[in-house]
C-alpha positions as CSV (number, residue, x, y, z in Angstrom):
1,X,160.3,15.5,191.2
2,X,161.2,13.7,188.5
3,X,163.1,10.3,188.8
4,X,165.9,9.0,186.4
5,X,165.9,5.2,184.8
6,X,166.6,3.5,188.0
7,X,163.9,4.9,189.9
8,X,166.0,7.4,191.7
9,X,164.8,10.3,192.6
10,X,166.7,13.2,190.6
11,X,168.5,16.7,192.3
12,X,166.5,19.8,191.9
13,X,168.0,21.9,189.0
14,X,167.1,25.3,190.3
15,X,168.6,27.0,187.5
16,X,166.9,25.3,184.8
17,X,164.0,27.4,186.0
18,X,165.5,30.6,186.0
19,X,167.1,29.8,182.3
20,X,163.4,28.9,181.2
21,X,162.2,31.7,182.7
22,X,164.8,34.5,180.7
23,X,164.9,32.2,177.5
24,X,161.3,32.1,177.3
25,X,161.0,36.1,178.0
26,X,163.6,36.7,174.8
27,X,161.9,34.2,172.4
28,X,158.2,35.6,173.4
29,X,157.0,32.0,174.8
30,X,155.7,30.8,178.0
31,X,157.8,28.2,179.5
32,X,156.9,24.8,180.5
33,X,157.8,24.3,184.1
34,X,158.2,21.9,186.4
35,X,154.9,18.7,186.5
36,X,153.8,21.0,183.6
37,X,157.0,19.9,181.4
38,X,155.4,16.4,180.8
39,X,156.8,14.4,178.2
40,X,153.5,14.4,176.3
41,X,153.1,18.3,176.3
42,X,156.7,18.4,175.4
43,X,156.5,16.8,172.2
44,X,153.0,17.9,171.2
45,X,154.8,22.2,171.7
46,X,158.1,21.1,170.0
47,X,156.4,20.2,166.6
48,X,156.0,23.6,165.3
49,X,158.7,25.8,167.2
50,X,161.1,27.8,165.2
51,X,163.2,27.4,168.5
52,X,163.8,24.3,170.9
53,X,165.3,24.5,174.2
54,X,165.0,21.8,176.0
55,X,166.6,22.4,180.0
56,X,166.2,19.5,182.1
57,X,168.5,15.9,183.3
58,X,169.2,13.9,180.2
59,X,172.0,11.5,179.1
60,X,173.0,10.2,175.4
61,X,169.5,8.4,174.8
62,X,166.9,10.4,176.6
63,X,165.5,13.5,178.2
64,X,163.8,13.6,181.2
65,X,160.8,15.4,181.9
66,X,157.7,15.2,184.4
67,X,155.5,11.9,183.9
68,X,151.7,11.2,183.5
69,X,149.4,8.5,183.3
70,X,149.6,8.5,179.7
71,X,153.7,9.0,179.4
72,X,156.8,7.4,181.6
73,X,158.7,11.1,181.4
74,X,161.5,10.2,179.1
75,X,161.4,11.1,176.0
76,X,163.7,9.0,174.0
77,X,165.8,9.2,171.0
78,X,163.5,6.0,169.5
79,X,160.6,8.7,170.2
80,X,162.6,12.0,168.8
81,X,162.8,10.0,165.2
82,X,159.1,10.1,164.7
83,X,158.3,13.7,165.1
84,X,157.8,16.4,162.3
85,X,159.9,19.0,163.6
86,X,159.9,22.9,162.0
87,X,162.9,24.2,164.6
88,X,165.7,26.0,163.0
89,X,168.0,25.0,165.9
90,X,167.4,22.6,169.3
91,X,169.6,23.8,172.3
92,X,169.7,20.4,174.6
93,X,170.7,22.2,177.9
94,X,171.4,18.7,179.6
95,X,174.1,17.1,180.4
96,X,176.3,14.4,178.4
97,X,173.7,15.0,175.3
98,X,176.5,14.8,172.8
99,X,177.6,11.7,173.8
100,X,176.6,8.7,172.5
101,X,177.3,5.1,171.1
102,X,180.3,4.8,168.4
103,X,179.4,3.2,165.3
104,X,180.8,3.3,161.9
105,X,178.2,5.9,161.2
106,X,179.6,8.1,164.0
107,X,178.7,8.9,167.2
108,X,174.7,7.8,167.6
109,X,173.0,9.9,170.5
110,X,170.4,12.4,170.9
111,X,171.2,14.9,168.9
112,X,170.9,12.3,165.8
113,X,167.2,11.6,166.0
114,X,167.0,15.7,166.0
115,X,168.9,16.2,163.0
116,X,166.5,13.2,161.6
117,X,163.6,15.1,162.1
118,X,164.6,17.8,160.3
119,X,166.7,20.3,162.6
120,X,169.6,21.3,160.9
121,X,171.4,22.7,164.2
122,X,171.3,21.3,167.5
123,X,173.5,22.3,170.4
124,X,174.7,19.7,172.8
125,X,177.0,18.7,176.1
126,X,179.7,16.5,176.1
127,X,180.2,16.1,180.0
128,X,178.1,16.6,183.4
129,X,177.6,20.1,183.3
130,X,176.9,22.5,186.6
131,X,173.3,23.7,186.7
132,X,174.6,27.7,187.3
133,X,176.8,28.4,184.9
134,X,175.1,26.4,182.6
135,X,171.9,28.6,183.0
136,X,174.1,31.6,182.6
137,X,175.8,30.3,179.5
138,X,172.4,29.6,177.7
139,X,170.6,32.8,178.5
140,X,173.9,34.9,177.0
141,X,173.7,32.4,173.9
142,X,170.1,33.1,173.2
143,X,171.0,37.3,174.1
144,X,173.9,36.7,171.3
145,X,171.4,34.7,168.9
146,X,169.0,38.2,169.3
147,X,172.2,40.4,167.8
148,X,172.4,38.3,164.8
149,X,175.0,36.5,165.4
150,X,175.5,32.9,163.9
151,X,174.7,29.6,166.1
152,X,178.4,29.5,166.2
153,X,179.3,33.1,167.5
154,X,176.8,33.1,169.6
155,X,177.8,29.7,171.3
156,X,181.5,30.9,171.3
157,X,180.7,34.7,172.9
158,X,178.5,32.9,175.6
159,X,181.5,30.5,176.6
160,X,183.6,33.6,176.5
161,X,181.3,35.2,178.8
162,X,180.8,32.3,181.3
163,X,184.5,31.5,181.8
164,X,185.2,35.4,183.2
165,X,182.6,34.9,185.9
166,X,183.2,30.8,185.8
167,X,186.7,29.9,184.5
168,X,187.2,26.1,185.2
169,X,186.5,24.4,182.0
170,X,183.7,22.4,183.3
171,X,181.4,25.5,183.5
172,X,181.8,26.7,180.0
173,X,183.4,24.3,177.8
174,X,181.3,21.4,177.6
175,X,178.6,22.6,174.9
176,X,179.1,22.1,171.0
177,X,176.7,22.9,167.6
178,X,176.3,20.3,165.5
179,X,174.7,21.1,162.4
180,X,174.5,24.4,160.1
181,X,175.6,27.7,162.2
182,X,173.9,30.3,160.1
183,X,172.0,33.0,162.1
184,X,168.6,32.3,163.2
185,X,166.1,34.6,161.1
């Protein structure tokens, strides 16, 4: 199990699996899993995806994935700026991934270091999301991606979606797109 910045063992998200597991289905992809999703295999699978969904614990400066002798499990936005990434859009299914430090360039978090690298759309939380409806949320987002819709419609139906079966806020509300919402091709 992974463990966060102070050494602290983090919760299990059990439905970060089962979000992998239908993403990974509708994009034609195998998943990385569990001690598999190692911060080294991570980044060397992102660099030519067309699609990046990245479902794990994270906060405004990192992402946390399973560690190795060669990586500490964190991949950080200092890391994000160096890779050559091809992705159309990055979906950061983590929670408080849109926050970030306010300077008079903006807000600098995460999702920055994506854009840097050349994704031009990257969807992101702005609070602690629930691991359920979160998984829920994402899988009907990449279903509404499939129809053609926009990164936009598609982000908006899913909400939609979530809130009848979740309808307190925190479920469904707390992801935004930054970036250009044209369709995915």
């Amino acid at each position: 199990m992974p463990r966060g910045n102070n050494n602290q063992r983090l919760a299990a998200l059990p439905g970060t699996q089962q979000e992998a597991y239908a993403i990974a289905e509708l994009l034609d992809t195998t998943p990385l899993i569990g001690e598999r999703a190692t911060e080294w295999r991570v980044k060397n699978n992102i660099e030519d995806a067309d699609i990046i969904h990245l479902a794990t614990h994270g906060d405004p400066t990192s992402l946390v994935f399973a560690s190795s002798s060669s990586n500490d499990g964190f991949l950080r936005d200092g890391e994000i700026y160096g890779l050559d990434l091809q992705a159309n859009l990055v979906v950061l299914s983590a929670c408080e991934t849109g926050l970030g430090e306010i300077t008079s360039d903006g807000i600098v978090g995460i999702s920055r270091p994506f854009i840097a690298a050349g994704v031009p759309s990257v969807v992101m939380s702005l609070w602690l999301v629930p691991d359920a409806a979160t998984s829920e949320l994402m899988i009907d987002f990449h279903k509404n991606l499939q129809t053609g819709q926009n990164k936009a419609q598609a982000l908006r139906q899913a909400m939609l979606s979530t809130m009848k079966t979740n309808p307190d806020p925190v479920n469904w509300a707390g992801f935004i797109l930054v970036g250009e919402s044209d369709p995915i091709q």
